[in-house]
BALOKE-387657 format. One line per 5 residues: their letters; for each residue x, y, z of C-alpha. Coordinates in pm, 1 decimal. Example, Ala and Ser with C-alpha at 12.3 -4.5 7.8 and 13.67 -1.06 7.14 Angstrom:
residues 2
AS> 1230.0:-450.0:780.0; 1367.0:-106.0:714.0
***
This chain:
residues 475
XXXXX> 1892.4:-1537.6:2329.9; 2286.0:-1509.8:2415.9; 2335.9:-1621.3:2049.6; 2152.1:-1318.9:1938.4; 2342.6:-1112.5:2204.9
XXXXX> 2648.3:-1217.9:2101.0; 2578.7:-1124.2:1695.4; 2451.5:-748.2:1807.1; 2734.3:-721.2:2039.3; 3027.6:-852.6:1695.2
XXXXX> 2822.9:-622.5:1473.2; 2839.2:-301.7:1722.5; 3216.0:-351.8:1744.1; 3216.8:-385.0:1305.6; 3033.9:-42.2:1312.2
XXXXX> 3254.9:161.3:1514.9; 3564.8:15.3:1279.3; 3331.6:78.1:949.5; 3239.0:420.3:1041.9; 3589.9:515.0:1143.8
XXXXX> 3748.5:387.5:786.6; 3440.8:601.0:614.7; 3568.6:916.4:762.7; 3904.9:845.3:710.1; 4043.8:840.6:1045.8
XXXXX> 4180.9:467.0:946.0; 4279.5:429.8:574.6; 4333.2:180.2:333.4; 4686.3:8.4:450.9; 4630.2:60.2:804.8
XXXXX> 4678.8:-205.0:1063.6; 4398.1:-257.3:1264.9; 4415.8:-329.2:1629.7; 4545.8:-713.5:1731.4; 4227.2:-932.3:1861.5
XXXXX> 4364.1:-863.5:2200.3; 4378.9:-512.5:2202.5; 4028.1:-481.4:2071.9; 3893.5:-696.3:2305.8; 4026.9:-515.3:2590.4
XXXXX> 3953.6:-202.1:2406.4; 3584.3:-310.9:2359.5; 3573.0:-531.7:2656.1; 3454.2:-817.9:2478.0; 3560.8:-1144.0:2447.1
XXXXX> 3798.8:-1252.1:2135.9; 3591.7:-1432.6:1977.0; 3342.2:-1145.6:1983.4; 3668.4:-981.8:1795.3; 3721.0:-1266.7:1558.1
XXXXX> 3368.9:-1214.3:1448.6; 3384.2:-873.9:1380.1; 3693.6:-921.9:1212.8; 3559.5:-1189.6:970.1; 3236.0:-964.6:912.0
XXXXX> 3434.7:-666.5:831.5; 3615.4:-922.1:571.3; 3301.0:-1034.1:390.0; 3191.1:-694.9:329.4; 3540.1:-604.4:186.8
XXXXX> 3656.9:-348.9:408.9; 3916.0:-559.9:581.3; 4228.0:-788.8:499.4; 4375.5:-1017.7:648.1; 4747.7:-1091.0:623.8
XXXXX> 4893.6:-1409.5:755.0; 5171.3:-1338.5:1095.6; 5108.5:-1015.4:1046.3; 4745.9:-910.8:1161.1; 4399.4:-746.1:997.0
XXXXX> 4426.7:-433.2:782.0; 4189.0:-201.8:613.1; 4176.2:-319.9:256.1; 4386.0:-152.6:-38.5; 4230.0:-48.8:-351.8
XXXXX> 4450.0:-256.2:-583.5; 4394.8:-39.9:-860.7; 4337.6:333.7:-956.6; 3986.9:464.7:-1002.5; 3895.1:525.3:-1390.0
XXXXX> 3785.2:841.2:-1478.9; 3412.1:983.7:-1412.7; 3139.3:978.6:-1721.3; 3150.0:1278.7:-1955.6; 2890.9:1552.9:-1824.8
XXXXX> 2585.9:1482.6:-2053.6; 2544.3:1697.5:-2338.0; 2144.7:1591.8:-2489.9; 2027.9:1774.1:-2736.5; 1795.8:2093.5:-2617.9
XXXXX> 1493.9:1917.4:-2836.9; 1149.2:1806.2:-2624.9; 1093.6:1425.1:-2717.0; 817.8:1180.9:-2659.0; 954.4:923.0:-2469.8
XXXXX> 921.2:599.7:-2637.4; 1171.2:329.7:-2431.3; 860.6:31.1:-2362.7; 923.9:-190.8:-2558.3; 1351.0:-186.8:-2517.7
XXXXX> 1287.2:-185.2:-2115.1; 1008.7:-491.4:-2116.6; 1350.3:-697.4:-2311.6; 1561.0:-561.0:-2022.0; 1322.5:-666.7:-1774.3
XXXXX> 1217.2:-1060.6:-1882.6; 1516.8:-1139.6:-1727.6; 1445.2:-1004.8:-1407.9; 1289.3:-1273.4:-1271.3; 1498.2:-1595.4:-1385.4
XXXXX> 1726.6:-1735.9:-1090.2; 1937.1:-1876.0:-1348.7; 2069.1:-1522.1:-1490.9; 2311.3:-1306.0:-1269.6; 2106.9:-1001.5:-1227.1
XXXXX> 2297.7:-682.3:-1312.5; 2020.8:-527.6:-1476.5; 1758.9:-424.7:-1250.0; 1813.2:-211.6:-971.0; 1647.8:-394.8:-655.1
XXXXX> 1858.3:-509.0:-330.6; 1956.2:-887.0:-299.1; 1672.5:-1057.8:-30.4; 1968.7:-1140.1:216.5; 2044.5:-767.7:254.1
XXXXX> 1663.4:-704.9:313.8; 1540.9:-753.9:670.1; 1266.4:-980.5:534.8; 1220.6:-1286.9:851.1; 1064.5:-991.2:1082.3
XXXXX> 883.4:-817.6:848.8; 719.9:-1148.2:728.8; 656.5:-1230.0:1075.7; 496.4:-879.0:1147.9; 208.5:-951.4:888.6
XXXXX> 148.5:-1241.1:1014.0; 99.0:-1088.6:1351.4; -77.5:-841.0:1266.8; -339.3:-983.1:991.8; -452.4:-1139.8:1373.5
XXXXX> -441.8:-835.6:1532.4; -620.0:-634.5:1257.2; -871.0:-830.1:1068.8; -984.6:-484.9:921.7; -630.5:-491.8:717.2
XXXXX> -832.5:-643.1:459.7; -1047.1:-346.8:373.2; -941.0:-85.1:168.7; -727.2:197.5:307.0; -887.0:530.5:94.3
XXXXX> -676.2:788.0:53.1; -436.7:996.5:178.6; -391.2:621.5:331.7; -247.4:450.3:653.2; -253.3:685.4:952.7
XXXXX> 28.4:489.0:1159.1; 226.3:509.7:803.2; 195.1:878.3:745.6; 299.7:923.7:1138.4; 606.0:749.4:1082.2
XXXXX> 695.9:907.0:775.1; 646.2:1237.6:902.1; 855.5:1221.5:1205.1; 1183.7:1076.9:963.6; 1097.5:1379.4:765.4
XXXXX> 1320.5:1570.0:1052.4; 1580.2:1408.8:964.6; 1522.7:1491.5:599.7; 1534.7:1856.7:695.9; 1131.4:1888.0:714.6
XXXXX> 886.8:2008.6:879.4; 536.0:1789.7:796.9; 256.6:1646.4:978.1; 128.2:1296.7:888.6; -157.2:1541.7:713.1
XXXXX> 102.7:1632.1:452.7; 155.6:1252.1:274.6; -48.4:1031.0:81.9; 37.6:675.1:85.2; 149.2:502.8:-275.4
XXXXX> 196.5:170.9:-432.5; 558.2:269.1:-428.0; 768.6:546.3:-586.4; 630.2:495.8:-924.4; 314.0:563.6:-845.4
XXXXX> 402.6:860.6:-671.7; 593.9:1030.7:-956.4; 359.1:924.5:-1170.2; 44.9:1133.7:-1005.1; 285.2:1418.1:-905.5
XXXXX> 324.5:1426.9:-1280.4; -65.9:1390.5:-1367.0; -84.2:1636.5:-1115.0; 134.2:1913.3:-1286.3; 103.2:1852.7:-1632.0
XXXXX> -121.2:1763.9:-1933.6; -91.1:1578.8:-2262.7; 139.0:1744.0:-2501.7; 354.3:1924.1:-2151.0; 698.0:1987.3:-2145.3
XXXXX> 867.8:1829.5:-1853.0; 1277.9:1902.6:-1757.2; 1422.0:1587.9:-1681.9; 1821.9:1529.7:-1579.4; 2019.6:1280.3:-1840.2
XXXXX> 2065.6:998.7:-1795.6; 1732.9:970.5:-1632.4; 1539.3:669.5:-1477.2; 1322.3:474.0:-1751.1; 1055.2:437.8:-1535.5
XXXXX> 1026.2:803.3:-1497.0; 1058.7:792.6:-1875.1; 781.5:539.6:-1865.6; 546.7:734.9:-1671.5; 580.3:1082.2:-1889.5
XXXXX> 537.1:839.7:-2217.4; 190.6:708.8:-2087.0; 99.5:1054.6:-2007.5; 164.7:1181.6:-2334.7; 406.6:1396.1:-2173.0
XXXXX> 743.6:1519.6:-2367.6; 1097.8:1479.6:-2192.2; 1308.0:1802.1:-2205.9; 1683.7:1612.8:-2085.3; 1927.8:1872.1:-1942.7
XXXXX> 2310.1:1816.0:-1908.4; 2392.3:1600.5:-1554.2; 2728.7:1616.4:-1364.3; 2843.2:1243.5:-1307.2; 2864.5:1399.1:-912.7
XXXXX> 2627.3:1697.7:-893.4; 2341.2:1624.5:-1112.7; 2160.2:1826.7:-1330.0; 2330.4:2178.3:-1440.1; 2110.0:2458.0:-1315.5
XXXXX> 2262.2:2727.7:-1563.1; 2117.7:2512.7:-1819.0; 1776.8:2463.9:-1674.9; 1805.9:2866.8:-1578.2; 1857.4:2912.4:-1985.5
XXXXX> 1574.5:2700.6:-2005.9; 1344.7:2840.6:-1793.9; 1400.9:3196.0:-1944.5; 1276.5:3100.2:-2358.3; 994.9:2835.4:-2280.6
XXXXX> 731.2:2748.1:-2016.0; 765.5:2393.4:-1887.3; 510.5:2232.9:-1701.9; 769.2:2091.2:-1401.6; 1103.1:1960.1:-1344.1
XXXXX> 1156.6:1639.1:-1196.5; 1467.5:1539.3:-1034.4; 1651.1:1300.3:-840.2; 1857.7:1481.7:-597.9; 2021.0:1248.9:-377.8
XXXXX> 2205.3:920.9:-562.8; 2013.7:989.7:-899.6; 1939.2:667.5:-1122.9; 2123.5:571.6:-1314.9; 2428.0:837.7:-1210.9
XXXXX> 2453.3:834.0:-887.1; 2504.3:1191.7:-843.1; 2409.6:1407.5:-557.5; 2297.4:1748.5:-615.2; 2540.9:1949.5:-315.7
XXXXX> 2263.5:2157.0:-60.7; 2307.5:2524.1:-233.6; 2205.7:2365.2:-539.1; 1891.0:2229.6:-393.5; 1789.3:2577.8:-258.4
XXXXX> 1920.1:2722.3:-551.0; 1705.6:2474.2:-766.4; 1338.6:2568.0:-556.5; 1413.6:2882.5:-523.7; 1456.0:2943.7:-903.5
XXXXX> 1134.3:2736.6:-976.4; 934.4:2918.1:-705.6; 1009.0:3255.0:-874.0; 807.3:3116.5:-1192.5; 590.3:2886.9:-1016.3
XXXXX> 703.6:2572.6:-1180.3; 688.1:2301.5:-955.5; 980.1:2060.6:-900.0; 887.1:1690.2:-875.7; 1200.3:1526.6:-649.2
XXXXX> 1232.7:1164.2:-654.8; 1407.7:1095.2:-292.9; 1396.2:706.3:-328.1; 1785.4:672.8:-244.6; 1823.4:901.7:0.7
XXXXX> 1821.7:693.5:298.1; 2101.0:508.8:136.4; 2415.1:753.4:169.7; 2763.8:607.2:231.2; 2866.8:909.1:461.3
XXXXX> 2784.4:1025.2:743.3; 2536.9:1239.4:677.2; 2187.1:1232.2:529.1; 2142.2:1505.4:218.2; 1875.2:1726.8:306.4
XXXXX> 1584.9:1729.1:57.7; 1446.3:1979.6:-154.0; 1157.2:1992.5:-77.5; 1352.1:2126.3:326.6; 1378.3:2464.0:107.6
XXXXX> 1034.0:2444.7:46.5; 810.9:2786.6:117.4; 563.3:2828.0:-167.9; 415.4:2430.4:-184.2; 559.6:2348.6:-521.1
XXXXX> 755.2:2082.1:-370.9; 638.3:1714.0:-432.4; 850.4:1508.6:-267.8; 769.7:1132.4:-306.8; 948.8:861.7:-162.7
XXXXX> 897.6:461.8:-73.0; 1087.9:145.0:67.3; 1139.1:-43.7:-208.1; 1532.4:-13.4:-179.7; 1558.4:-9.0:173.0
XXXXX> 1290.3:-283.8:349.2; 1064.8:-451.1:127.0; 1039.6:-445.8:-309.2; 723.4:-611.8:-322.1; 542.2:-473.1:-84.8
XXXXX> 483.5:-145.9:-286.3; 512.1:107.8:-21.8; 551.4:473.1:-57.0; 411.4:773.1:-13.5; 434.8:1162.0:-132.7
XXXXX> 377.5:1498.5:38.6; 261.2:1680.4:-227.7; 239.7:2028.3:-113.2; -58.9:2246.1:-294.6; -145.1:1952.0:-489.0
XXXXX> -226.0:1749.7:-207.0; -633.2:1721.9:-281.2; -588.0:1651.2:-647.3; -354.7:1426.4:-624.0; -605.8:1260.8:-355.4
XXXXX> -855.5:1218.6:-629.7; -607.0:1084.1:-892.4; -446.3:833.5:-601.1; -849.0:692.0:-573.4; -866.7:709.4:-953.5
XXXXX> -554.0:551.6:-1056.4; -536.1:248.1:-773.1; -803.1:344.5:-526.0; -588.7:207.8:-195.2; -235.5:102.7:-80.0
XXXXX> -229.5:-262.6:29.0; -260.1:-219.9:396.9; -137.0:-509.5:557.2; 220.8:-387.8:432.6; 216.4:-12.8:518.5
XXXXX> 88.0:-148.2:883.6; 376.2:-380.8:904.4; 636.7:-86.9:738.4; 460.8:136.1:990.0; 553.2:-95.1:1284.7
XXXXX> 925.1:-156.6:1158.2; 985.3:212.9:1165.6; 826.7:289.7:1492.4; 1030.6:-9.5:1629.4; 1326.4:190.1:1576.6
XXXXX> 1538.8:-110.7:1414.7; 1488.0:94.4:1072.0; 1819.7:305.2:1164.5; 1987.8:23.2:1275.1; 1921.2:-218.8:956.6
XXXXX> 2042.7:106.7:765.3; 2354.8:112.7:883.4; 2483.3:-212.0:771.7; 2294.6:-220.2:491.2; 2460.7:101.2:378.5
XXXXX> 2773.7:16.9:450.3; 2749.2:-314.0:300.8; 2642.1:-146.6:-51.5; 2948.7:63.9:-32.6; 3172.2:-213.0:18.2
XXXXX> 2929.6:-342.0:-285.8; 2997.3:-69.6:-534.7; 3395.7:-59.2:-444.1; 3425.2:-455.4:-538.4; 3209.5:-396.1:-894.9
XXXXX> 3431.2:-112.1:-906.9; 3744.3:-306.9:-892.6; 3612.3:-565.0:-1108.0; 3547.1:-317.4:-1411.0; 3895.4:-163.3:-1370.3
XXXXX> 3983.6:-546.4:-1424.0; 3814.1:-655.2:-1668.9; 3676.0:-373.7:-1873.1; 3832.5:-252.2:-2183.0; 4062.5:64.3:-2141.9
XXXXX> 3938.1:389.0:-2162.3; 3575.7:302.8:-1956.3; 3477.8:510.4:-1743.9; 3292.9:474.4:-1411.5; 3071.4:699.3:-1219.7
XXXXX> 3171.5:751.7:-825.0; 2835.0:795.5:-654.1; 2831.0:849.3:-307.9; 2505.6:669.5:-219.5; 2300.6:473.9:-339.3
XXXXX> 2362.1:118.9:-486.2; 2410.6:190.3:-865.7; 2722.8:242.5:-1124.2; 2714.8:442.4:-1450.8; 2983.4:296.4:-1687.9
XXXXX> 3095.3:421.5:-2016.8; 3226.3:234.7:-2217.6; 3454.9:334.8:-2553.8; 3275.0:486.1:-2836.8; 3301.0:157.5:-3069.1
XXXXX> 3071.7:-42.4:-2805.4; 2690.4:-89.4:-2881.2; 2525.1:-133.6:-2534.1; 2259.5:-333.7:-2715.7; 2442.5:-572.1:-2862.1
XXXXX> 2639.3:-587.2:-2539.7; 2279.1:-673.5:-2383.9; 2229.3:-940.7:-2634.4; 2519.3:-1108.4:-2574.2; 2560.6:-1081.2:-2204.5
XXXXX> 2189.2:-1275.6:-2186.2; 2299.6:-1579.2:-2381.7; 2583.9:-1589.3:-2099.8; 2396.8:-1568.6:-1826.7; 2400.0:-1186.7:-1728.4
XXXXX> 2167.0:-929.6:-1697.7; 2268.8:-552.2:-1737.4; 2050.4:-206.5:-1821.9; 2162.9:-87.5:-2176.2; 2229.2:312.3:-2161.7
XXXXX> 1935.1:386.3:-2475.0; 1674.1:307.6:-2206.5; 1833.7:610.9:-1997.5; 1706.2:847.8:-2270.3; 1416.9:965.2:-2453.1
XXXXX> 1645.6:1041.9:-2758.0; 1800.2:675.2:-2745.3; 2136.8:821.4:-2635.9; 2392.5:661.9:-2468.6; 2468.9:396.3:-2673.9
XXXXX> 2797.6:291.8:-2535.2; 2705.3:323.6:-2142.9; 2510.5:46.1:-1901.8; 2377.7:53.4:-1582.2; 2481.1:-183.8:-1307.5
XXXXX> 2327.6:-295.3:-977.5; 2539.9:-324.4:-687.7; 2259.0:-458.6:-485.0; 2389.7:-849.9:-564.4; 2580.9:-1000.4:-261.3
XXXXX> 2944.8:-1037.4:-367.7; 3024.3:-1404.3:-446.2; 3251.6:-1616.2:-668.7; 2938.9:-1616.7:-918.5; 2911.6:-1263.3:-886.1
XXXXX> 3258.2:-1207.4:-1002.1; 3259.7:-1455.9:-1236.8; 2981.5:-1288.7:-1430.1; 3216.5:-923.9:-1394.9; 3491.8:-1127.1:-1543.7
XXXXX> 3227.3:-1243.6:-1853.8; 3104.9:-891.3:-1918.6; 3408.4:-760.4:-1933.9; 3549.2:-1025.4:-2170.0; 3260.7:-957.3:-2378.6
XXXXX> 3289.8:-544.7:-2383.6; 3681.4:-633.5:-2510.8; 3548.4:-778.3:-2781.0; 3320.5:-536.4:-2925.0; 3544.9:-298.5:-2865.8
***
């Protein structure tokens, strides 16, 4: 018991230091306090101080020079330029990516390949001993966890979910959501929900291949718009759009978007639903990553803006708690009793030993605290595979600057084939996303997607070092 005292009490004092270097009151150069002025400071003892210290180095946020004291870690280099804004053609394309993402994804689950590729958080950043030990508990507690849960799904769940949807800028009830096998399931019934065979749905670009996925089993066509590497999808362009052709919906990824990391700035969101609601075209948004901010501040969603019930806003814990235990959900708005029917249609029930123990995590109120660090520990993440590309990538790439989120859009120079570069990294060892699985037009050839959800290690880097090495060459 003191032992666990004494990590909570080290990691409150690493907070207060984090948060204060991500608002910039102390920059990179700065000296930190001396152990003895923090512990008096703090009124802890130095080794409490020491600790902190030594966490705050393994996340890379803090140096340490020798006779001279800690200080908040330089960026040794200068930050390449952004990604190009995306320019896709204005053309409506079947998606047709399967085949190219099942290659990308084999790899996924060999321990012997450095996984770059797919875009889940490393176990040790996952609070995954109490969660485990939650089910157990509670497959005593509930023996009827082993029925099915019918839709709209687990009550204590849908509670939970609706009173973080304050903090999301929303007003719903429990009432509002229906429980998903994750995410994907929920875009994917929002978009059986909205749309037909032969539809026309506005996507950003790059987009997520799973949403890509999802639209090519539905028969669906992709409509890709130009993205800002910052803001996301251009809304004169979707405006343009909007006034020549009727489109079916337009699904977006507001906060951290995969694989650009962008975050659509609030106007735009109210902007973006109050456009659509003037044509009653409803807007699909994807808010998967927006727990995972590296500011201070949580973006609002769209679906805040919200008046006319277009707005399905799905969501899940796959990057934040748990990957395999398939948990999401979606409030759905006007489409909530169809997309009922399709939920018992498509997969009948959530699991419900896992929403139950998701459900008790969030009501414990430790969800808020395990977000903190594991925020900050992704953006310590993303600045060392930052770093490591300015190394060891060929001049001229270019790297996206997302401000959330756990993902990095590179583009690379012109002469590099992303495919090849796939090939090749896989006989070394590493797994990345090639950019043509970003498109429904193949585009993107010289751009990857990399996951920043890997703890940083000497294997880690190695495997930067390799990819790098072999970009040089192609290019």
């Amino acid at each position: 018991m003191a032992e666990a005292s004494r990590l909570r009490r080290y990691e409150q004092v690493a907070e207060r230091l984090a948060e204060a270097m991500a608002a910039g009151t102390l920059r990179p150069g700065d000296r930190l306090p001396s152990v003895r002025q923090l512990s008096l400071r703090e009124r802890v003892s130095i080794s409490t101080v020491l600790q902190a210290y030594l966490h705050l180095e393994s996340l890379g946020l803090v140096e340490t020079r020798p006779q001279s004291g800690h200080y908040v870690r330089r960026r040794e280099r200068p930050r390449p330029e952004e990604p190009r804004v995306s320019r896709p053609t204005s053309t409506a394309t079947p998606p047709g990516i399967s085949a190219l993402v099942a290659r990308v994804y084999r790899a996924a689950s060999d321990e012997r390949i450095v996984q770059l590729g797919a875009a889940v958080p490393a176990p040790e950043l996952l609070p995954g001993p109490r969660l485990h030990r939650d089910m157990v508990m509670l497959s005593r507690q509930r023996p009827d966890a082993i029925g099915y849960d019918m839709p709209p799904g687990c009550l204590e769940l849908r509670r939970q979910v609706a009173r973080r949807a304050l903090e999301w800028g929303c007003s719903l009830s429990a009432d509002d959501f229906i429980t998903t096998c994750g995410a994907t399931e929920a875009v994917y019934l929002s978009l059986a929900a909205v749309a037909r065979s032969g539809d026309t749905v506005v996507i950003e670009s790059p987009a997520y291949y799973g949403t890509l996925q999802a639209m090519e089993s539905l028969g669906l066509r992709a409509l890709e718009l130009p993205s800002h590497p910052r803001h996301g999808l251009e809304l004169d362009a979707l405006e343009a759009v909007l006034d020549k052709r009727r489109v079916a919906a337009v699904l977006v990824v507001p906060s951290f978007s995969n694989p650009l990391g962008a975050c659509m700035p609030e106007e735009n969101r109210a902007r973006l639903v109050a456009m659509l609601a003037r044509r009653e075209v409803p807007l699909i948004e994807d808010d998967i990553y927006g727990d995972l901010h590296h500011g201070l501040e949580r973006p609002r969603t769209c679906k805040s803006f919200d008046r006319a019930g277009l707005v399905l806003l799905c969501g899940s814990v796959s990057k934040t708690l748990a990957p395999g235990f398939r948990v999401g959900w979606v409030a759905p708005g006007r489409f909530q009793e169809r997309m009922e029917l399709l939920k018992f249609a498509h997969t009948t029930a959530t699991p419900t030993l896992p929403q139950l123990a998701v459900a008790r995590f969030l009501a414990s109120g430790g969800y808020d605290k395990h977000l903190r660090t594991l925020r900050r520990r992704l953006a310590s993440q993303v600045e060392r595979m930052t770093e490591a590309i300015c190394e060891h990538f060929p001049e001229g790439t270019r790297v996206s600057r997302p401000s959330g989120g756990s993902l990095l859009w590179v583009e690379l120079p012109p002469k590099v084939n992303t495919l090849v570069l796939h090939a090749r990294a896989l006989e070394a060892g590493i797994s990345i996303a090639p950019g043509p699985i970003f498109s429904a037009q193949a585009r993107y050839t010289n751009c990857i997607r990399l996951n920043c959800g890997q703890v940083w290690s000497p294997r880690l880097e190695a495997a930067m070092a390799t990819l790098g090495s072999l970009a040089r060459a192609l290019a």
